[in-house]
C-alpha positions in Angstrom: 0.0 0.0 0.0 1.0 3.6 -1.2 1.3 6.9 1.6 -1.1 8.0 -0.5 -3.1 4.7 -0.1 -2.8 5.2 3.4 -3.6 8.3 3.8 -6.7 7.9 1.6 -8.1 4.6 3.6 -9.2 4.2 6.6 -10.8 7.1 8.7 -9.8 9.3 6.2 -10.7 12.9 7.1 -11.0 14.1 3.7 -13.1 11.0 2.6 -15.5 11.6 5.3 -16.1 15.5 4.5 -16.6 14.6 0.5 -19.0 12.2 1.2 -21.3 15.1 2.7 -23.5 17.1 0.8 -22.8 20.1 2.4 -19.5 19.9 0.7 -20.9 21.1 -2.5 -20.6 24.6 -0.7 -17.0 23.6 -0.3 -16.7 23.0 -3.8 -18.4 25.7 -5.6 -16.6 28.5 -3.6 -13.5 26.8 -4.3 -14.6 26.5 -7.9 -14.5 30.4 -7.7 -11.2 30.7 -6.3 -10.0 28.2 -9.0 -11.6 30.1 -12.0 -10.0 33.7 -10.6 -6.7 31.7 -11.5 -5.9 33.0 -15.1 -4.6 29.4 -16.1 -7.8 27.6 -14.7 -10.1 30.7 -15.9 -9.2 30.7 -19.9 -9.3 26.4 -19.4 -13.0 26.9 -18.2 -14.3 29.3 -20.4 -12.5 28.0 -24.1 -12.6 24.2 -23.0 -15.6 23.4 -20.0 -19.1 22.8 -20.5 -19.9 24.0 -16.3 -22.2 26.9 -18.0 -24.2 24.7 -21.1 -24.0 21.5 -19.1 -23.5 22.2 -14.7 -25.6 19.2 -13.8 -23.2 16.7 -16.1 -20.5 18.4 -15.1 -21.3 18.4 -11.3 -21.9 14.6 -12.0 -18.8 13.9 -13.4 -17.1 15.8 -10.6 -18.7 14.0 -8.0 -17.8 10.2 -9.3 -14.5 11.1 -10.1 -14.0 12.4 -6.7 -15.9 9.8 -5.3 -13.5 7.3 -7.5 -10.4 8.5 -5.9 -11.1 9.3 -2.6 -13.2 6.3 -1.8 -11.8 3.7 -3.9 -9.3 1.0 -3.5 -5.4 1.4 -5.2 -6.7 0.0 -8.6 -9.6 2.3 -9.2 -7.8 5.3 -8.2 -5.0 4.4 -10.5 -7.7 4.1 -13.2 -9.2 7.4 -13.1 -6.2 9.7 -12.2 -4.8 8.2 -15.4 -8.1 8.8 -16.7 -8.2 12.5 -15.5 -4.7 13.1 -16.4 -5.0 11.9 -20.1 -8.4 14.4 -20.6 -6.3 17.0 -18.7 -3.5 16.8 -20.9 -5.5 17.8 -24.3 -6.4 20.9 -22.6 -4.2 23.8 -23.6 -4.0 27.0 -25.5 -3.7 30.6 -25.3 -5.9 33.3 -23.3 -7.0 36.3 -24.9 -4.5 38.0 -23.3 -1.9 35.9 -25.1 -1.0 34.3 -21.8 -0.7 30.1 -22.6 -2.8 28.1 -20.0 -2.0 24.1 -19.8 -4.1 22.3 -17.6 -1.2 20.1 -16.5 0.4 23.0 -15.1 1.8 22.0 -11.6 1.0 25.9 -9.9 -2.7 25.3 -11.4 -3.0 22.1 -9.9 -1.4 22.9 -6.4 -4.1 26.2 -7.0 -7.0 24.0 -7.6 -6.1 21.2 -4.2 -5.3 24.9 -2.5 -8.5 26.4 -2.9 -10.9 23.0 -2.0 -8.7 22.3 1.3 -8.9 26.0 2.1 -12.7 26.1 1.4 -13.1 22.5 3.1 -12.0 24.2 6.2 -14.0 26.9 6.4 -17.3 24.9 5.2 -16.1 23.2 8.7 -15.7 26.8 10.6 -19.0 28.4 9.0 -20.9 25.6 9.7 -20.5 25.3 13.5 -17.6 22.8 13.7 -14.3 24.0 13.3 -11.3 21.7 12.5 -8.4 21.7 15.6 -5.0 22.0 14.4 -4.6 18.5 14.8 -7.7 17.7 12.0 -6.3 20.9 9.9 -3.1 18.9 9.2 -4.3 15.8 8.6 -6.9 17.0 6.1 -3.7 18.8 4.4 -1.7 16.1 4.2 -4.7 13.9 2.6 -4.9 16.7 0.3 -1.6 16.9 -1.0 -1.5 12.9 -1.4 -4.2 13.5 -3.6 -2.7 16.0 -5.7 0.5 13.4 -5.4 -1.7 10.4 -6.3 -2.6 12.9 -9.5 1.2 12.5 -10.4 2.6 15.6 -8.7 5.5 13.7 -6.6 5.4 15.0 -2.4 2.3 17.1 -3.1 3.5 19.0 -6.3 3.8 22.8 -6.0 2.1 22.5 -2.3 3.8 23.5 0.2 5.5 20.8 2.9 3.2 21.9 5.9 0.5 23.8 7.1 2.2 26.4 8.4 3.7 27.6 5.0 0.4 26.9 3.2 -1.4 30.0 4.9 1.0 32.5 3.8 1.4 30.9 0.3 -2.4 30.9 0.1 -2.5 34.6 1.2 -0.5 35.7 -1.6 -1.8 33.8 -4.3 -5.3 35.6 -2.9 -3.0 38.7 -3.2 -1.0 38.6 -6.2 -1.9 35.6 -8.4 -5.7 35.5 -9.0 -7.6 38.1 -11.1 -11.4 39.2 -12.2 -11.5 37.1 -14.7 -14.3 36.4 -17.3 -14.6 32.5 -15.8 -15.5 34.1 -12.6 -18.6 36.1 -13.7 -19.5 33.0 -15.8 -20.6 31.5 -12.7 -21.7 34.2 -10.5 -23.6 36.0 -13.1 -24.6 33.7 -15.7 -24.6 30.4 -14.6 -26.8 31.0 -11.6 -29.1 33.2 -13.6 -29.6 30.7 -16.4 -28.9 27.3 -14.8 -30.9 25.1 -16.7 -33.4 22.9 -14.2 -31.9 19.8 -12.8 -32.6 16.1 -13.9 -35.8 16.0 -11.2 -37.0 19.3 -12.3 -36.7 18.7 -16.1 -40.5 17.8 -16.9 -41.6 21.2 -14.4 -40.0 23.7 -16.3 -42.3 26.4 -15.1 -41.6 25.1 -11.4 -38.2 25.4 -12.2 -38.4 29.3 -13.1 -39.7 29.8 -10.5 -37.2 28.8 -8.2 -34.4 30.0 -9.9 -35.5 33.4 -10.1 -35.4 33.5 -6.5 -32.2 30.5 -5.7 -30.3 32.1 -8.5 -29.7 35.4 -7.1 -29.2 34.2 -3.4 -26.8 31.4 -4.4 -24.5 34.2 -6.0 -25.0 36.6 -2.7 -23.8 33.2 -0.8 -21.4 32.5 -2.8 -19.8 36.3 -3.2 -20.2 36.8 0.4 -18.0 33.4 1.1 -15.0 34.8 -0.8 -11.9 36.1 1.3 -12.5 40.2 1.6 -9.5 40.3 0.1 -10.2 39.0 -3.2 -13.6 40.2 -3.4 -11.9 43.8 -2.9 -9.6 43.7 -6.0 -12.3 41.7 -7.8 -15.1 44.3 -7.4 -17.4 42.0 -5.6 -19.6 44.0 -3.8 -21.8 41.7 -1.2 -24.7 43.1 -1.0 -26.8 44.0 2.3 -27.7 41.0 4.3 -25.6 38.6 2.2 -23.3 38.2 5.2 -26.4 36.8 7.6 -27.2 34.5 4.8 -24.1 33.2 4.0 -23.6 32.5 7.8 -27.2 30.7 8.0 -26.9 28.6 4.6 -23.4 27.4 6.1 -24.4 27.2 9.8 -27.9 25.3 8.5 -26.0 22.3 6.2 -23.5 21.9 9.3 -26.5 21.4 11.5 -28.2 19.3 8.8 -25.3 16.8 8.9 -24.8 16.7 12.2 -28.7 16.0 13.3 -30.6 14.6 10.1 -30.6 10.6 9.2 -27.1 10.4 7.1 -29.6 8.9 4.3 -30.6 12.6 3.9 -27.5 14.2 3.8 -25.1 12.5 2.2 -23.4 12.4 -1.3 -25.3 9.3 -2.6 -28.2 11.4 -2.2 -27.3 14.0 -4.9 -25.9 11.5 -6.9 -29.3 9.5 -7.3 -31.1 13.1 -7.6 -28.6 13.8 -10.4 -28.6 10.4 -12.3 -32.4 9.8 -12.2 -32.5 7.4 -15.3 -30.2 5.1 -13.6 -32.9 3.2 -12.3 -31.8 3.4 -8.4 -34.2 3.6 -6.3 -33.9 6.2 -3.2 -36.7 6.4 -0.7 -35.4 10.2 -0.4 -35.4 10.7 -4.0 -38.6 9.2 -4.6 -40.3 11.9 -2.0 -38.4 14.7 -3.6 -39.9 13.9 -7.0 -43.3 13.4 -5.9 -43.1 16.8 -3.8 -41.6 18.2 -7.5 -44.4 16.9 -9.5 -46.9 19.0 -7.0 -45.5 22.6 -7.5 -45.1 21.7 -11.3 -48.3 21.1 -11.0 -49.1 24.4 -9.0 -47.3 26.1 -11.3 -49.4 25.2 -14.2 -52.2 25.8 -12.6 -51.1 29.3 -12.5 -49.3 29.8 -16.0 -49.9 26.7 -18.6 -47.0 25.6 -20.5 -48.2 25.4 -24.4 -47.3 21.4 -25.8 -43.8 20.4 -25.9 -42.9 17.7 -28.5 -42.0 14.4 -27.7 -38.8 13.1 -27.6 -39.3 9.4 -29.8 -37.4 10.7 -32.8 -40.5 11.8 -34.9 -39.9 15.5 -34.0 -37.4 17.9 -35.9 -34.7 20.5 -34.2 -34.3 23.1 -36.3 -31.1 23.6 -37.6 -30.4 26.7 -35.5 -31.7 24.8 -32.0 -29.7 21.9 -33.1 -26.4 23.8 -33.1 -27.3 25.7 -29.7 -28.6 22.3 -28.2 -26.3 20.0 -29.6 -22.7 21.0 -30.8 -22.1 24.4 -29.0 -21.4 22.5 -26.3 -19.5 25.2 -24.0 -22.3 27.5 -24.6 -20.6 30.2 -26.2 -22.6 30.2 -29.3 -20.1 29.1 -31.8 -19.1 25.7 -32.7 -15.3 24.9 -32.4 -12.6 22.1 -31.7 -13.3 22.5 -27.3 -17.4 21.6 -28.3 -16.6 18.4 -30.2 -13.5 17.9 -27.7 -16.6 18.1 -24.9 -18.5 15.7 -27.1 -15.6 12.7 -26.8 -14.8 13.0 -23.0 -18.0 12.9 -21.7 -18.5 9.7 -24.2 -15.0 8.2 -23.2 -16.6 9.0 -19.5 -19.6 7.0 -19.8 -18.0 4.3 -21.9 -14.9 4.6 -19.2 -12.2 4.2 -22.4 -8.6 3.2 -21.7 -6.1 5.2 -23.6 -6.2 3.3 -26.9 -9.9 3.6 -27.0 -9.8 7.1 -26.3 -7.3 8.3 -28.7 -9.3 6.5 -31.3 -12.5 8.3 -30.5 -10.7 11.7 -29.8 -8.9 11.0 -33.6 -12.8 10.4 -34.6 -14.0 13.3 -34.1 -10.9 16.1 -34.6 -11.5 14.2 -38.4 -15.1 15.6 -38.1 -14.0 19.0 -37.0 -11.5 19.2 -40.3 -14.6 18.1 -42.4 -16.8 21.4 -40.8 -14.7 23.5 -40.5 -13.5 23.2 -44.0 -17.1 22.9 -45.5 -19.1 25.0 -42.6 -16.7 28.2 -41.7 -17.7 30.6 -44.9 -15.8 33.5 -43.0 -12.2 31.3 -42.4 -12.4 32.9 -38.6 -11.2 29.1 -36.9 -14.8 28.6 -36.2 -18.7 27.9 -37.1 -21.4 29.9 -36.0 -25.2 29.4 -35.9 -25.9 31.0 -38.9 -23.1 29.6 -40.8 -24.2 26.4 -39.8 -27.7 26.6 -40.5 -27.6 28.1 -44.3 -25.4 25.3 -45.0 -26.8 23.5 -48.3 -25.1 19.7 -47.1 -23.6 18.7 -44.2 -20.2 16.3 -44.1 -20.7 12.5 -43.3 -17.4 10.3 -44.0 -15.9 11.6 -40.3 -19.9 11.3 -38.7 -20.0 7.5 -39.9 -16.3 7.1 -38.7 -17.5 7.8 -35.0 -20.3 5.7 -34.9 -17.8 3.1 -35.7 -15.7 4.1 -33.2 -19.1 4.2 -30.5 -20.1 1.0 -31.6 -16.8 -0.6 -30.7 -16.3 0.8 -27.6 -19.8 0.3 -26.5 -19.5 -3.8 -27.8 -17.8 -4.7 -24.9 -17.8 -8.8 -25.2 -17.3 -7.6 -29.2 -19.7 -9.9 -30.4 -20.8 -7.5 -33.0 -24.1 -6.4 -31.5 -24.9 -3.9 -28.6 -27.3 -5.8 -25.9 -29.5 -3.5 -24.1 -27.3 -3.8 -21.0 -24.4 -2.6 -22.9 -26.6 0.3 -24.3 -27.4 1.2 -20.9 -23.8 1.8 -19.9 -23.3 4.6 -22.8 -27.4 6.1 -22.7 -28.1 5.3 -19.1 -31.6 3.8 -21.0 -32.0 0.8 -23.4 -33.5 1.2 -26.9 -36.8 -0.2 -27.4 -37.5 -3.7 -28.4 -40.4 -5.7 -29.5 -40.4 -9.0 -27.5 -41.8 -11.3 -30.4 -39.3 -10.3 -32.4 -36.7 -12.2 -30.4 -33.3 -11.8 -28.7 -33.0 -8.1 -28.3 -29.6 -6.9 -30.4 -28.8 -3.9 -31.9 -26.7 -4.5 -35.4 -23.9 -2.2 -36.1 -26.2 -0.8 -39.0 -28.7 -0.1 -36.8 -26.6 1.5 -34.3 -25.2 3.6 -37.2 -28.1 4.6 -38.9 -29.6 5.9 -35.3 -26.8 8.2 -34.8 -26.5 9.6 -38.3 -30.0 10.2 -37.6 -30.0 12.1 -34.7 -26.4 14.0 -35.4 -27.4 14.7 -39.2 -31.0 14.2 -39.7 -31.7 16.5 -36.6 -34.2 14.1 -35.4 -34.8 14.0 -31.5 -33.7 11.0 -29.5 -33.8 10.0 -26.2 -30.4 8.3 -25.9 -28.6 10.7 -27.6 -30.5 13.5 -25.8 -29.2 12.3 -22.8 -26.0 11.9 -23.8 -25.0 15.3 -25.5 -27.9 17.5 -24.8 -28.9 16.6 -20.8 -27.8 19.3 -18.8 
């Protein structure tokens, strides 16, 4: 067994605070902290999909967390490899001319930085400070995970507690700016979050709350922020955010601390964020029901007109195509990072090894050479919605070249036809199936034609839906 391995195991300190809910306080301050970094804050806003797609992107968060800090050697071998292959296509150049990398070693120290910092005041603001004793054991099991992320003795870390807090005061200081990733999230994801897996059918319900959680989880979230930073950031908290921030904090601590752990821990917003998984959740089950009542007081109130169904008979137009579909990172134009978005959140569900994954990632930089060349009428690097839209014919070759690719990777016993178990691992759903017509299979034809469908004939589909569209 590893330090790391021992560090990780057993009455891990850091296990046991991930594996609260309340920690996804923790983690979106931190997430704040990490985007004011300039490296971190171009990565986010050229390459992430945490504004088009939070909900995935919170998911993926979670399990890979969940993978590392509360699995055995071999799975957390698997998914830092994972996580450092995806990392490792991430690069480029701000608009300041300033090249980000997200392998950077000062990012990645920055990123462990800000959750430990933000771990222990989650702790503090919530009615339970950590001793000295519990600080350093938390910061050692945060720097063995930045080490067990390949940054040998805790990367660009500091050796001990002592010399974190001054190195974390001057990166506040000196190394973190008001970058545009920062009022991404304050400003326009929690405005225009779209509603969460068991809010997806009450989209008038959903309104509703946001309208009023939208603009109090910003006041939370600014008011958390070191004064410091908020200062030279030009983060004004408004009246009354401090009382708020305080209560929201103080109220998860005490909701931890005296509620059944059933209620308040991370399984919990897993199954609430993975509802086609087919878990069932006694907690879950009572927040959809209490869901499907203000939808339905909503309604009652302001009627929704008829939505189409989603069984592939309905058409997206070509402009809610490209803003549902490819423009992944939200940003209204279609680009490599979209496509790039595409592949690791399919080499994610399909949980690819590195040959697998530079085949699919090969796959589809072929299909970004075909649009670009065909799509991009203006020759500015990349396609917008009305370039996209007005085009006469789309390119194929590269589209059928990725169902290929998908259809390998999701043929796991590579008997030539996807089961509706294996289907289930890529679309979280099966496909449906007749039972007189016998064993249930889907050919690689089949397979093929369904994704040409949805990807080129604009055709709605469940499966893929979830898969590139879910938010």
């Amino acid at each position: 067994m590893t330090e790391t391995d021992a560090l990780l195991d057993g009455a891990s300190l850091l296990k046991k605070l991930c594996g609260e809910a309340r920690w996804g306080l923790a983690a979106t301050r931190a997430s704040i902290l990490e985007a004011a970094h300039p490296q971190i804050g171009a990565a986010l806003v050229e390459h992430s999909t945490f504004v088009a797609h939070p909900w995935r992107r919170l998911r993926n968060t979670v399990v890979s967390t969940q993978r590392i800090v509360s699995g055995d050697e071999g799975t957390r071998d698997k998914e830092t490899a994972r996580l450092n292959r995806l990392h490792g296509r991430i690069s480029g150049t701000d608009s300041h001319g300033r090249p980000y990398d997200a392998m950077d070693p000062e990012a990645r120290a920055w990123v462990v930085a800000s959750l430990f910092e933000s771990t222990v005041t989650m702790c503090r603001l919530g009615g339970q400070p950590l001793d000295r004793e519990e600080q350093e054991q938390l910061y050692a099991e945060f720097r063995a995970f930045l080490g067990h992320m390949g940054d040998e003795d805790g990367g660009s870390l500091p050796a001990t507690l002592e010399e974190f807090w001054p190195y974390y005061d001057r990166t506040i200081e000196e190394g973190l700016e008001n970058t545009e990733a920062v009022h991404a999230v304050l400003y326009r994801l929690f405005a225009e979050v779209p509603a969460p897996p068991l809010l997806r059918e009450h989209p008038a319900a959903w309104a509703a709350i946001r309208a009023l959680a939208g603009p109090v989880a910003t006041a939370i979230t600014v008011a958390s922020l070191p004064e410091s930073y908020r200062r030279q950031a030009y983060l004004t908290a408004v009246p009354g955010a401090g009382v708020l921030m305080h209560g929201a904090y103080l109220t998860a601590g005490l909701a931890t601390r005296l509620l059944p752990s059933a209620w308040t821990r991370t399984e919990v917003l897993m199954d609430v964020l993975n509802l086609d998984s087919g878990a069932v959740s006694p907690v879950v089950d009572s927040l959809r029901d209490h869901a499907g009542k203000v939808g339905a007081l909503v309604r009652l109130v302001a009627p929704l007109p008829a939505r189409s169904g989603g069984d592939g008979s309905a058409r997206r137009s070509a402009v809610r195509f490209f803003a549902e579909v490819l423009d992944q990172t939200g940003d209204g134009h279609l680009d490599w990072p979209d496509l790039a978005a595409m592949a690791r959140e399919i080499a994610s569900r399909l949980d690819l090894d590195a040959q697998g994954e530079d085949r699919l990632f090969t796959a589809f930089a072929a299909w970004w050479d075909e649009l670009r060349t065909a799509l991009d009428a203006d020759g500015d690097g990349r396609i917008d919605a009305h370039e996209y839209a007005t085009a006469t014919t789309l390119p194929g070759r590269a589209l059928i070249d990725i169902a290929e690719v998908l259809f390998d990777a999701a043929d796991a016993d590579g008997d030539q036809v996807i089961t509706p178990d294996e289907y289930r691992v890529l679309f979280r759903t099966t496909f449906d199936h007749d039972p007189s017509a016998g064993p249930a299979a889907l050919t690689r034809s089949a397979f093929t034609r369904e994704f040409l469908t949805f990807m080129a004939g604009r055709h709605h589909s469940d499966a893929y839906d979830d898969l590139l569209t879910r938010t």
